[in-house]
N, C-alpha and C positions, 0 to 999 in steps of 0.2 A: 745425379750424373748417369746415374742407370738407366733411366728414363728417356732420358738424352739419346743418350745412344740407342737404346731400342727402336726410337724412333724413328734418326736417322737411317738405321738398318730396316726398316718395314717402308722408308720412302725409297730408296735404294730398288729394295725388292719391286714392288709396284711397279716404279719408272720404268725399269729396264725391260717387265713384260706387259707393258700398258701405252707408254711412249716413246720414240726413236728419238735418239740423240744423236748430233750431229759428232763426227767423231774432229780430232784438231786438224786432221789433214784428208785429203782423198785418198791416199791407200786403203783398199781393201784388206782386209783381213780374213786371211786364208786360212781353212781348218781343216785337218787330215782327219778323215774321219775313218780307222782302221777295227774292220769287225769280218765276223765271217759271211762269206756272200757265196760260200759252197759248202758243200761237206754238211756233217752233221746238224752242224750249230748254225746254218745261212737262213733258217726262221728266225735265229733270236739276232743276228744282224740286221734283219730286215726290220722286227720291233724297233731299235735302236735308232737306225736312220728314218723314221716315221717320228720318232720322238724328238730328233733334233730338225726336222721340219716345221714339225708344229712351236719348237722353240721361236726356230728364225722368224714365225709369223707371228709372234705374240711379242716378243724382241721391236717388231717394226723396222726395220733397217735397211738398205739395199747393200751396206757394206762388208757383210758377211759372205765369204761361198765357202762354203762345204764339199769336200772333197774327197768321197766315198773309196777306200781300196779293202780288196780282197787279203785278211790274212789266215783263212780257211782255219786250220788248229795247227799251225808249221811254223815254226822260229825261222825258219828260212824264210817263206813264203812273206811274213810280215815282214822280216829286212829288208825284203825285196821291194816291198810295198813301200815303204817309211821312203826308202833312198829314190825311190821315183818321185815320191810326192816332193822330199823336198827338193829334188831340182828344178818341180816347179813352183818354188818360192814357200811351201808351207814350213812354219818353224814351229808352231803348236800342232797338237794330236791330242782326240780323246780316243782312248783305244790306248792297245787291243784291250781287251774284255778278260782271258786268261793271261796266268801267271807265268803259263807254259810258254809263251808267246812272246816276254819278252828279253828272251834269254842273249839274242844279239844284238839290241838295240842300244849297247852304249858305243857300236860301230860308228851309230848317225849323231853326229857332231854338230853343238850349234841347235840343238831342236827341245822341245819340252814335250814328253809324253803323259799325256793326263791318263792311266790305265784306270777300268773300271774295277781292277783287282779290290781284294777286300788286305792285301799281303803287303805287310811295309819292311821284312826283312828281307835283305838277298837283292836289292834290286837293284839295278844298273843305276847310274851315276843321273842321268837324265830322265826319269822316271818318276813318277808321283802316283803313290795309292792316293784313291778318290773314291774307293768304297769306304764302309762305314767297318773301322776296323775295330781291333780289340783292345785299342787304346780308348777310344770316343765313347764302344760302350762298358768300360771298368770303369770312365768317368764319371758317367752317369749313373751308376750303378755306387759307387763311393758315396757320390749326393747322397742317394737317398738312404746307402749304410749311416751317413752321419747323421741325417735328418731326423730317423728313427732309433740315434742313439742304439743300434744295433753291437755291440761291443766282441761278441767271439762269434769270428763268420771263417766257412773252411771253404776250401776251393776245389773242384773237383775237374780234373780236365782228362780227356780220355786220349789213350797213347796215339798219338795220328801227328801225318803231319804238321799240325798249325799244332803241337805243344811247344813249339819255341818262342813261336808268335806271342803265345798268351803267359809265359813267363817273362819273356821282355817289358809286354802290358802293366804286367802286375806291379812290376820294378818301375816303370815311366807311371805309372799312374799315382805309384808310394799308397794305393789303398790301404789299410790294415785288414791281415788275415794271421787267422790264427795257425793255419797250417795250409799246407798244397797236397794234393795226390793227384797221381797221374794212375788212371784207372786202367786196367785191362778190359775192350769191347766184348770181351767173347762170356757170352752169359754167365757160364758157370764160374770164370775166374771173378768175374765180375759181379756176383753176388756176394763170394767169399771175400773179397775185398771189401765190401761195402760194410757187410759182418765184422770185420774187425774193425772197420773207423767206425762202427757207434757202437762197439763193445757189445755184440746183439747177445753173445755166447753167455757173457757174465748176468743179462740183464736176464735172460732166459733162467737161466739157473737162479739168480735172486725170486725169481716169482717163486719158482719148482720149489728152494727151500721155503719159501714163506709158509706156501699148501703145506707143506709137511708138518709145519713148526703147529700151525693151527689145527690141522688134523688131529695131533697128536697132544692137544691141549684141553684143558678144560673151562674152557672162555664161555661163559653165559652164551655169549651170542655166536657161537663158534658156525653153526651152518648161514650165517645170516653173512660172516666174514669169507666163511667159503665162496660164497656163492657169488660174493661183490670179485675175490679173485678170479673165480673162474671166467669171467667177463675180460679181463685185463691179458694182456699178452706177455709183457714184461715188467719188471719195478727198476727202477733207478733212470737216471737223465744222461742223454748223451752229453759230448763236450764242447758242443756250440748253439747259438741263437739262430743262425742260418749259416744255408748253405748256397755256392753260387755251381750250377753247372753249363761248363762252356759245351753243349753239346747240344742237340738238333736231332729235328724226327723221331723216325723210332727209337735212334741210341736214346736220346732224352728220356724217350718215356722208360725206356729199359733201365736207367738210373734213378727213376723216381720209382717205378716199381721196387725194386730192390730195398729203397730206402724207407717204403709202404710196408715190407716184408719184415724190417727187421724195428718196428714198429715206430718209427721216424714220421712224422706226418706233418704236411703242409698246413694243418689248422693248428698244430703248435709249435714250428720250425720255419722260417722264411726260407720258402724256395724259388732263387733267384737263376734266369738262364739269360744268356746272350739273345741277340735279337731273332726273333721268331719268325720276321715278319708277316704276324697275325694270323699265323697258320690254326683255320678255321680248328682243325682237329684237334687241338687243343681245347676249345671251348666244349666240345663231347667228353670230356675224360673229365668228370667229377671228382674222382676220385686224387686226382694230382692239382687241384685248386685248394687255394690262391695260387696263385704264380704270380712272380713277377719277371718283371725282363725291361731292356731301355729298346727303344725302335724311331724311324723317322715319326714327323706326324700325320698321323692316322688320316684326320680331317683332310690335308690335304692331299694323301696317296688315294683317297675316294677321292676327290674332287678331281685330281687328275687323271683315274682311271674312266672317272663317267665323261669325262671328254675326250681322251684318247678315243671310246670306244664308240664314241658319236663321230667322231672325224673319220678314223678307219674300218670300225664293226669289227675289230679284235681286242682280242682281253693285252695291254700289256704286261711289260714282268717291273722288278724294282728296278733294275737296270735300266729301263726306258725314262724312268722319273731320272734317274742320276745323271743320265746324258743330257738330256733339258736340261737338268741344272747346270751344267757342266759350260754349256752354249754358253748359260745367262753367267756365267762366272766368267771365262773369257772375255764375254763380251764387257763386264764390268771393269776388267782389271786394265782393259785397253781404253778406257774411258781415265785411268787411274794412271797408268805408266805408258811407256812408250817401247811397243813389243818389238820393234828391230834389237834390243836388248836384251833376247826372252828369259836369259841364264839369270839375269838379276827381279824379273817380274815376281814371281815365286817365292823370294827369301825375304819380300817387305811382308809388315803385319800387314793383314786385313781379312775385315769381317763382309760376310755377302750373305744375306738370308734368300734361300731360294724355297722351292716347295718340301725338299725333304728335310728344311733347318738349315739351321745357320749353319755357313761354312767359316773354318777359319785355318788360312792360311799362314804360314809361317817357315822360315827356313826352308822352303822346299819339300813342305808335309800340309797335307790338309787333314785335317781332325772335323770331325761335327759334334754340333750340340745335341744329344740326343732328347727327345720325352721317357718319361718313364711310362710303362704302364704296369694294371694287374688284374688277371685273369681268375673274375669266381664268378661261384653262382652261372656258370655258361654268359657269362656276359664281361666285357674290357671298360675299362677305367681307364682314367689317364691320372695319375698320380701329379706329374708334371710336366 
């Protein structure tokens, strides 16, 4: 049955970016497409609508138009946007991009906003996270705690705003962990915390006393024991098999460091982080490998970036793949239901494989299937 359906879901896929299908009627199908076209962030608007062009052409279709508005970084400036679009006739949106953005958007009545947000709490009634949240990757991340019979994993999240996010996760995911901390960012609190979840104090002082006990002994082989000590940093084992850290960049590495420090290491401890998205600079730091983390797949975020950037001669960002996807998921679901109803489009099951993974739709939430991967050796793996 599994099979069945994969397969379905990979002709699905194909179709929709390989052949045009006729849709049941001549309505067009109108898309708001709400990103920044000034301001700071009107480069990565421009990314975005370059990416849902080359959808519509790969799509094949004439019944799609895309309908670009400005909502610069301003909750106003995007309401403003939303309510002109739909008075001319659009009832879907992919956008806006930020979280900021869509703070008065359950004003506009009757509409579906597909946000590239990665946030699924706090959101207006009409709103759908369409990034890859912290639900999609604890799921994928469970997999593979179960897979590897992993049994005491601790969770490490740092005080910022997405820690509400990622205790909601935890709780909708029902992962097993054996404990949570919520870290303080700032170095020095941040080490001494770390110090105390692996007990660094006691383990330190277990070596100290060992030295002493054999020092002061008269063991045959006593410089031969010394000497295997004085190699070692600590004696005794922390109180987990892994650890998962929801944190990014250099926080990240400032969390593995610290856990390097108090002699925690990634060749005897799984350390697992949220999606990376393959940030090269992690394959330099030898010293924080293995790593693992869930992320879209790989294979095809190359394959999409080497034709993005033969079509236009710019690098795009993840964002640009999710909005493609985003086209071919509309475009799928109107192939499926009948969008003058868009309130109910959203709350049927359905599965859509596009280039970042399968998407699945439900209640008015999209989730993805993540891959797993893992980071050694300076080189990525794909676990699953």
């Amino acid at each position: 049955m599994y099979k069945f359906i994969k397969i379905i879901l990979i002709t699905i896929s194909i179709s929709l970016f390989t052949y045009p299908y006729a849709l049941a009627n001549d309505e067009k199908i109108k898309i708001g497409l709400l990103v920044p076209l000034s301001g700071e962030y009107k480069d990565l608007g421009q990314l975005i609508i370059k990416s849902t062009r080359m959808a519509l052409d790969d799509i094949g279709t004439d019944k799609i138009e895309i309908y670009p508005k400005n909502t610069d970084l301003d909750p106003n400036k995007t309401l403003q946007s939303a309510k002109e679009l739909k008075n001319e006739g659009v009832k879907i949106f992919i956008g806006p991009i930020f979280f900021k953005s869509l703070t008065y958007l359950d004003e506009v009545q009757d509409v579906v906003f597909l946000s590239l947000t990665n946030k699924t709490n706090g959101l207006p009634k009409n709103v759908i996270s369409s990034g890859v949240n912290s639900l999609s990757q604890l799921n994928a991340i469970k997999k593979f705690l179960e897979t590897n019979e992993i049994k005491k994993t601790i969770f490490l999240t740092p005080d910022v705003d997405y820690k509400e996010e990622v205790k909601k996760a935890i709780k909708d995911s029902k992962i097993k962990i054996y404990k949570h901390y919520v870290y303080n960012t700032e170095p020095t609190k941040l080490t001494k915390q770390i110090e105390e979840i692996t007990n660094y104090k006691i383990r330190k002082q277990n070596l100290a006393d060992e030295i002493f006990r054999v020092e002061n002994s008269d063991l045959p082989d006593k410089d031969k024991q010394l000497e295997k000590l004085k190699k070692i940093y600590t004696i005794g084992n922390v109180k987990f098999d892994s650890v998962i850290i929801s944190d990014f960049d250099e926080s990240l590495k400032s969390v593995i460091t610290s856990l390097l420090y108090t002699d925690v290491s990634p060749k005897k401890k799984f350390f697992i982080t949220f999606n990376q998205w393959f940030d090269e600079s992690l394959f330099q730091e030898g010293s924080i490998q293995p790593l693992y983390y869930p992320s879209i797949n790989k294979k095809n975020l190359e394959s999409f970036n080497e034709k993005y950037m033969k079509e236009f001669n710019v690098k795009p960002n993840h964002l640009s793949l999710l909005s493609y996807d985003l086209l071919g998921l509309v475009y799928y679901l109107s192939l499926q239901s009948d969008l003058s109803n868009i309130s109910d489009v959203f709350k049927k099951k359905n599965s859509f494989k596009g280039k970042i993974g399968i998407f699945d739709v439900k209640n008015n939430k999209i989730n993805h299937r993540l891959n797993f991967y893992k980071v050694d050796d300076g080189k990525i793996k794909e676990i699953f």
